[in-house]
GULUM-606283 format. One line per 4 residues: number of its first residue (from 1); their letters; for each residue x, y, z of N, C-alpha, C. Coordinates in steps of 0.02 Angstrom, whole numbers. Each point is the difference from the previous one (the first is absolute). Example, Ala and Ser with C-alpha at 12.3 -4.5 7.8 and 13.67 -1.06 7.14 Angstrom:
2
1> AS> 660,-284,390,-45,59,0,45,60,0 | -18,53,-36,42,59,3,-39,55,37;
***
This chain:
192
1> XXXX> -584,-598,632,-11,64,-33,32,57,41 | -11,11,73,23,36,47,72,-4,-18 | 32,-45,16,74,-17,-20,32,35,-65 | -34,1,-51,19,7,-70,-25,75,-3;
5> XXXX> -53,45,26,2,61,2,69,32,48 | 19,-32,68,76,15,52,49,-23,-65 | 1,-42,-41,79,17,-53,0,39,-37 | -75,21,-27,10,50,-76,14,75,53;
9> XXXX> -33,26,71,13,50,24,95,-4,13 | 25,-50,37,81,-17,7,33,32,-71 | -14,-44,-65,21,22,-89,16,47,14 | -82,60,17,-19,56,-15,54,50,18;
13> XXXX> 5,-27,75,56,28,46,65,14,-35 | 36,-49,-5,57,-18,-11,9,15,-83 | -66,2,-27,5,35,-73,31,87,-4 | -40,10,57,-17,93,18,89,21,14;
17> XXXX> 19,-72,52,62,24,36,68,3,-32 | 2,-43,-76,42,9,-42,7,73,-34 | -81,12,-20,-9,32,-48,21,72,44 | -17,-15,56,43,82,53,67,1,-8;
21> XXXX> 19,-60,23,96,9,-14,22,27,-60 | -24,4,-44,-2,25,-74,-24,38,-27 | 1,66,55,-57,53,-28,55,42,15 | 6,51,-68,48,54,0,-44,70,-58;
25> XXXX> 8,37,9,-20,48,-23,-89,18,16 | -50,24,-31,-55,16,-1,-43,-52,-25 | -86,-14,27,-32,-44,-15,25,-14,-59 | -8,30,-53,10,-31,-67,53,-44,-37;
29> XXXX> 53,18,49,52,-62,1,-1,-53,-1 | -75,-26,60,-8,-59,22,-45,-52,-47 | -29,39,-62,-52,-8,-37,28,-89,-28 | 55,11,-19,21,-44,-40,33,-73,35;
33> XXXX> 21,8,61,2,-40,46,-92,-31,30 | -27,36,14,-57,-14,4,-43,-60,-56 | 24,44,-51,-25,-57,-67,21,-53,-7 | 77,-11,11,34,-59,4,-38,-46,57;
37> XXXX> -11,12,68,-8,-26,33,-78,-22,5 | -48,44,11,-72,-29,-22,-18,-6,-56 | 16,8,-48,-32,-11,-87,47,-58,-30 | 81,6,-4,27,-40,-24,15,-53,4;
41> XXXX> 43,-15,88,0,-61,38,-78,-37,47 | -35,47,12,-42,-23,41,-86,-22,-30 | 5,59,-49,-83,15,-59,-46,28,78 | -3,-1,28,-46,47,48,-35,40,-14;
45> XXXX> 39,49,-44,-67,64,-27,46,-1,-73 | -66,27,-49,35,21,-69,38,46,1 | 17,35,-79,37,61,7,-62,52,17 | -51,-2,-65,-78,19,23,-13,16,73;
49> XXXX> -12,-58,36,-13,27,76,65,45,29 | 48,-7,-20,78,49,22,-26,81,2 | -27,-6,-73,-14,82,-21,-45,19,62 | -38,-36,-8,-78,19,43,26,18,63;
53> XXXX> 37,-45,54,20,6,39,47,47,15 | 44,15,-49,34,94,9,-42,31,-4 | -34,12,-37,-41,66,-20,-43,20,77 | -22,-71,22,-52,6,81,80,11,32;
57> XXXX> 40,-24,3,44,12,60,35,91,-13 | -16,25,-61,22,52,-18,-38,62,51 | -69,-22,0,-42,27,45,-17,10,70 | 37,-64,19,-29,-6,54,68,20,79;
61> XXXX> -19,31,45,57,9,28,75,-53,27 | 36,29,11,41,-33,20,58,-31,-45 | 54,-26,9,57,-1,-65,-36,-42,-44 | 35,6,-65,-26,-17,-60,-1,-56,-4;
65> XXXX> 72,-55,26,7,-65,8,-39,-42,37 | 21,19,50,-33,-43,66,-78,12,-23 | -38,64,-24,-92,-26,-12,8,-65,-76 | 52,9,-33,-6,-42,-68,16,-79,25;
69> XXXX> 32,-15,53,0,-62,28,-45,-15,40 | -36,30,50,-67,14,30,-41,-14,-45 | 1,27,-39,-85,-47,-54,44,-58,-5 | 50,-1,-28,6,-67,-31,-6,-80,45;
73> XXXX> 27,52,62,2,-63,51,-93,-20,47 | -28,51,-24,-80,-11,21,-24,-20,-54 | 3,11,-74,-15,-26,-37,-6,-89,-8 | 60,-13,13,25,-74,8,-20,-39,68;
77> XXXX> 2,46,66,-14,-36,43,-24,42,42 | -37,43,-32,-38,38,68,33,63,38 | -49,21,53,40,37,59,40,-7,12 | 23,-80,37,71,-12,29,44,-1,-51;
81> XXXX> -13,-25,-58,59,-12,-55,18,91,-17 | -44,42,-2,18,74,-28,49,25,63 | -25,-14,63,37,24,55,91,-42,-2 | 3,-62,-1,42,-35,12,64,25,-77;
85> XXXX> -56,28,-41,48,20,-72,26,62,35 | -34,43,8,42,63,14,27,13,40 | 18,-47,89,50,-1,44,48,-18,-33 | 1,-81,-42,53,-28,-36,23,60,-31;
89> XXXX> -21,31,-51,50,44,-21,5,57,30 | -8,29,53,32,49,17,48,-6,67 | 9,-68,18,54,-22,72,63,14,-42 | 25,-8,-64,82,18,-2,-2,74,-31;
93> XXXX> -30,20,-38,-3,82,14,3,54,44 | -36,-40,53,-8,39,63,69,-14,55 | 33,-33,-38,51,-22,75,55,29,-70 | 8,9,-47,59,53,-33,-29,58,-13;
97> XXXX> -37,8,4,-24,93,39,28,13,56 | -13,-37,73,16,-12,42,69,7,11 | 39,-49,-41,61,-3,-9,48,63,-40 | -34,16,-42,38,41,-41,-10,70,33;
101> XXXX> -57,16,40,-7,76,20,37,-14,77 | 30,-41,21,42,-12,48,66,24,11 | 29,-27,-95,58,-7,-15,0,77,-46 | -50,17,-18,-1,58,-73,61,50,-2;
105> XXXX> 25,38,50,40,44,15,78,-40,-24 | 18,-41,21,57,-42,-24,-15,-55,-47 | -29,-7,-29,-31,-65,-77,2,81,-46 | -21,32,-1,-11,51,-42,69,28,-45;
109> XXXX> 25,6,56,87,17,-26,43,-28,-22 | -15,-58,-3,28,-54,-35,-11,-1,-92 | 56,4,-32,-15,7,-71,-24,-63,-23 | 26,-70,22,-9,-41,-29,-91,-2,10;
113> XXXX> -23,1,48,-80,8,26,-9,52,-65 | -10,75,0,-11,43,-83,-5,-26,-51 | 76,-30,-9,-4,-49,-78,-60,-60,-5 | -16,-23,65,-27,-91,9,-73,42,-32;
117> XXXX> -15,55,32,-86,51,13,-10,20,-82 | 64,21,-32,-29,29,-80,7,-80,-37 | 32,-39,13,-15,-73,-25,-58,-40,5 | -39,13,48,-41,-9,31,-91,44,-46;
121> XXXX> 24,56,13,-40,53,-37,-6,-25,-58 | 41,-11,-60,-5,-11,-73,-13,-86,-3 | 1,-30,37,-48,-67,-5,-57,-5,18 | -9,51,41,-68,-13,13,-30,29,-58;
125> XXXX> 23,58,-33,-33,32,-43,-19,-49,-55 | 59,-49,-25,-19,-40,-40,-38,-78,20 | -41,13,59,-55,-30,10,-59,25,-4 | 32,45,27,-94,36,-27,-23,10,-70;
129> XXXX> 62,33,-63,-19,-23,-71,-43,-67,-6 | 45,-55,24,-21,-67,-8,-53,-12,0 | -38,10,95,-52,19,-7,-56,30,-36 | 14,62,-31,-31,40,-37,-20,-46,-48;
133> XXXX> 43,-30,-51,-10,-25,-55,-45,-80,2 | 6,-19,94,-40,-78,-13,-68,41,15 | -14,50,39,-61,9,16,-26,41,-66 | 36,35,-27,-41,14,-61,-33,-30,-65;
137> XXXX> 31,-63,4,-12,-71,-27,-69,8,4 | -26,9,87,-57,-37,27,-24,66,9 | 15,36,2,-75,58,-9,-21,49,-56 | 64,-4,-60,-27,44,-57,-31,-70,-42;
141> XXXX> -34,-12,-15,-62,-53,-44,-40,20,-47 | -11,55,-2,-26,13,-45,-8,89,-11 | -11,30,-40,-7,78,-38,-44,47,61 | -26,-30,25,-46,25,53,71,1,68;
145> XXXX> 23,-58,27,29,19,51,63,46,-15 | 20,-7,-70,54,48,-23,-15,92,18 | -42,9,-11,-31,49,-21,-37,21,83 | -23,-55,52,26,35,64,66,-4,51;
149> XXXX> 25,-45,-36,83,10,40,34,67,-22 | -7,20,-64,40,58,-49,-53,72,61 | -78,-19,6,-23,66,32,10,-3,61 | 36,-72,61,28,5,52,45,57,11;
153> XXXX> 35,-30,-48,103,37,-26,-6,80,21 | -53,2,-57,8,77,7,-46,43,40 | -48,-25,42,-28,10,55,51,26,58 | 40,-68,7,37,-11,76,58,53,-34;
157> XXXX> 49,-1,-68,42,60,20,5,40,-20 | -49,19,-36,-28,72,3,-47,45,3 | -30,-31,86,-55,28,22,29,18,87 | -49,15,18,8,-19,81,-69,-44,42;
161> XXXX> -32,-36,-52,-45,-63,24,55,-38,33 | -60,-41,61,61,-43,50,-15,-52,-43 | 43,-45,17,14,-78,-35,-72,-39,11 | -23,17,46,-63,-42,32,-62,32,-24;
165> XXXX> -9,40,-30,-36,27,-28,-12,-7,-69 | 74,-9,-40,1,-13,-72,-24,-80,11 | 33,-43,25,-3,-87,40,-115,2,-33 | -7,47,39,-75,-13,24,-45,17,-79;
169> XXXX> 43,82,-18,-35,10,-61,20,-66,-57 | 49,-21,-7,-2,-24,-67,-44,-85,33 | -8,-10,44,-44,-59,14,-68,12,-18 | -28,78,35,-61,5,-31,-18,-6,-95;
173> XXXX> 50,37,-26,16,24,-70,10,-79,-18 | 8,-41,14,13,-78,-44,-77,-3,16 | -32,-9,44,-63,-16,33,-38,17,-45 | -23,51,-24,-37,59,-23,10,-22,-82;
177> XXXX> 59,-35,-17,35,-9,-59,-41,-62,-12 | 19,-64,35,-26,-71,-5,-58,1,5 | -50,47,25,-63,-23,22,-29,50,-47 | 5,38,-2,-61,38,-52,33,31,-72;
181> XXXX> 68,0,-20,21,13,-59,12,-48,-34 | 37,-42,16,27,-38,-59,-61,-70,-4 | -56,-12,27,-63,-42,0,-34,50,-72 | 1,87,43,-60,27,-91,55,-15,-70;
185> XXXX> 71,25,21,46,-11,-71,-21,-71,-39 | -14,-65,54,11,-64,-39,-73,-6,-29 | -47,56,54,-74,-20,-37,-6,25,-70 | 29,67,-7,-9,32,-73,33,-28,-46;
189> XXXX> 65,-39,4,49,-15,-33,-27,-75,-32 | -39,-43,54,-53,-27,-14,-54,3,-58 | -44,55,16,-42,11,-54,24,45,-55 | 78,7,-5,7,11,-83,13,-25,-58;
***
């Protein structure tokens, strides 16, 4: 058993350390690589637990990625597996940070580097659509969550509520929804 918890933490590793070499643009880039790798090839967590786990990693400090592999990797195997996920992915990030703010002054001036960066930019963009559209699969379900994703929308851009705040209200507002409204709707609807 000892043995077989040291390979799934190793996976975990070496899962994290791909998924770093392959990280370009902003958390949300990574969404879809992420899915591929624990939902599609692996089944580890659903898309369901995916959501859950942004929304907590949305909250909680520190980059957006590395906490969304942190649950995932404690989820699966604990402390060491959450720890061992988020070194894995952040050792090749951190050594082309490293690298690139070394070189930045001469990589910068380089056109072919410009052209590679807006090529770069508009794929990622069309991962995050991608994204958009598998996770919305899995979290608009029904007239109720429509109806708080639509009062997210217009909360977050056109208000000045922080993200973690709307995050918290519309959790209470489902809460408040499941437990004491839509129980009297089915009771009356019931006795007519």
């Amino acid at each position: 058993m000892y043995k077989t918890k040291i390979k799934k933490v190793i996976d975990l590793f070496f899962i994290c350390f791909l998924i770093g070499a392959q990280m370009f643009g902003s958390g949300m880039a990574v969404i879809p690589i992420l899915q591929r790798e624990f939902i599609d090839k692996r089944k580890m967590i659903t898309n369901e637990e995916l959501l859950d786990i942004m929304s907590i990693s949305q909250c909680t400090p520190g980059a957006y990625t590395v906490n969304i592999v942190t649950f995932i990797g404690n989820k699966y195997c604990g402390f060491i597996g959450g720890m061992m996920s988020a070194i894995g992915l952040t050792i090749i990030p951190i050594i082309t940070i490293i690298l690139f703010t070394a070189f930045y002054e001469y990589i910068s001036e380089l056109e072919f580097i410009r052209s590679a960066m807006v090529g770069i930019t508009v794929s990622v963009f069309c991962l995050i659509i991608n994204s958009f559209i598998n996770l919305w699969k899995s979290a608009i379900v029904s007239k109720t969550t429509f109806i708080l994703f639509t009062l997210s929308f217009v909360l977050y851009f056109f208000s000045d509520i922080n993200i973690i705040f709307i995050i918290f209200i519309m959790g209470i507002l489902n809460l408040l929804l499941e437990k004491y409204v839509f129980p009297k709707i089915k009771k009356s609807e019931g006795k007519a």
